[in-house]
C-alpha positions in Angstrom: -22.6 22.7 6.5 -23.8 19.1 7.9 -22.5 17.6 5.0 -19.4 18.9 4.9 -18.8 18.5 8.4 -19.6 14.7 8.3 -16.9 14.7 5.1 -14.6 16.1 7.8 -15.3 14.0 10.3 -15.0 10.5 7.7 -11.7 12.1 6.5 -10.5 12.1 10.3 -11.7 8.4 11.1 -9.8 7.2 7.9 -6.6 9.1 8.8 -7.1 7.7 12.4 -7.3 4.0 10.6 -4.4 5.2 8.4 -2.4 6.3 11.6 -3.4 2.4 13.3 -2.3 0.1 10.2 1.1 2.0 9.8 2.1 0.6 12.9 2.1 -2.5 11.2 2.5 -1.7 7.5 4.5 1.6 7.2 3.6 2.0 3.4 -0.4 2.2 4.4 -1.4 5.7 2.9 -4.5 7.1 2.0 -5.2 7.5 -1.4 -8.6 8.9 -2.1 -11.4 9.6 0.1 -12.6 6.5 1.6 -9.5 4.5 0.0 -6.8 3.4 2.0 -3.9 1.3 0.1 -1.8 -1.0 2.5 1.5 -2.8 0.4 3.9 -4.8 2.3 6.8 -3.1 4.0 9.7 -5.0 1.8 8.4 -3.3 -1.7 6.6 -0.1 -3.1 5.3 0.9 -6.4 8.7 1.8 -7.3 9.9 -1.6 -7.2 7.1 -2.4 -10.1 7.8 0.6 -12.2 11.3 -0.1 -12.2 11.4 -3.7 -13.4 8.7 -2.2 -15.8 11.3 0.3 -17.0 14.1 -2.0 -17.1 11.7 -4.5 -18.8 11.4 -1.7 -21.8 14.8 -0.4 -22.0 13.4 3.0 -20.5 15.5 5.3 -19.0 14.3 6.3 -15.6 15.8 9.9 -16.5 13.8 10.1 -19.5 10.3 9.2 -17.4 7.7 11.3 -15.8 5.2 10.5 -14.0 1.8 11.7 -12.2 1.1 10.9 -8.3 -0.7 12.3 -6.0 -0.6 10.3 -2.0 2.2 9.2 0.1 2.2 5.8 -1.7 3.8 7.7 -4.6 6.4 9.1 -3.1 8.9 6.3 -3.1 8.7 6.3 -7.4 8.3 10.1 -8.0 11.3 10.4 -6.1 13.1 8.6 -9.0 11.4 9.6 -12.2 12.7 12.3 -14.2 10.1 14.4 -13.6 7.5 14.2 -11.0 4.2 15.8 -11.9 1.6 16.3 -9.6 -2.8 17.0 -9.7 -3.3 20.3 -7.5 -5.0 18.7 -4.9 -2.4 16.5 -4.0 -0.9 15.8 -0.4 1.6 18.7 0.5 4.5 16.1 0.5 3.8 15.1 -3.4 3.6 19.0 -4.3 6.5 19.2 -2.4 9.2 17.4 -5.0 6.9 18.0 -8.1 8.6 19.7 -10.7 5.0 20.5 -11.9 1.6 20.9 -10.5 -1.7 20.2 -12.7 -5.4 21.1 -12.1 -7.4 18.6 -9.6 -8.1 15.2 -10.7 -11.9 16.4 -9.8 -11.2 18.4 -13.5 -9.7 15.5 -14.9 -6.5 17.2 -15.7 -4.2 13.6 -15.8 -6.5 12.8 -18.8 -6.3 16.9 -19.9 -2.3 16.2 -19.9 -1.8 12.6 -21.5 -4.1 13.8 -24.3 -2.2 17.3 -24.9 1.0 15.1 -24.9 -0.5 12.6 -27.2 -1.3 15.4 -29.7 2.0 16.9 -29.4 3.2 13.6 -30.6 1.2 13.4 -33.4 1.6 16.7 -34.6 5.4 16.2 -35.2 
């Protein structure tokens, strides 16, 4: 019980820092435990995935992607299809087409490899 109320309490003082920086950088979000990600306010990960895309000839419709924190939000938004591990933040769940297991059970790396043998099996 001590140890998971001292998780708690870390979780709190890292939303509290979280909560402090965004006053200053409103794309500050907190990715992992103990991981906060601060990008500056004029661009987001979607602006990098984009000219990625573009750079390929990829259609954005044709893409899906896997995010799981605030900081994804911008680019899921835009793929084709937004896929999500279970134990994302309710936001992310919220305009995921699909929900996988935790990334605690790896299940990004469970996905990307059932795709991969889809693929080769064709």
């Amino acid at each position: 019980i001590a140890r998971r109320q001292r998780q708690m309490c870390i979780r709190d003082r890292y939303e509290r820092i979280r909560a402090d920086l965004a006053a200053e950088f409103p794309n500050a979000a907190r990715s992992y435990d103990g991981t906060i990600e601060v990008t500056s306010p004029a661009t987001d990960k979607w602006v990098a995935l984009r000219t990625v895309l573009e750079g390929l000839g990829a259609p954005v419709a044709r893409t899906a992607g896997i995010g799981d924190s605030a900081n994804d939000l911008p680019w899921l938004r835009e793929v084709g299809v937004a896929i999500c591990p279970s134990n994302s933040v309710a936001a992310v769940k919220d305009i995921s087409a699909y929900e996988i297991g935790s990334n605690d059970e790896d299940a990004v790396a469970a996905l990307c490899n059932r795709i991969a043998e889809a693929r080769e099996a064709r």
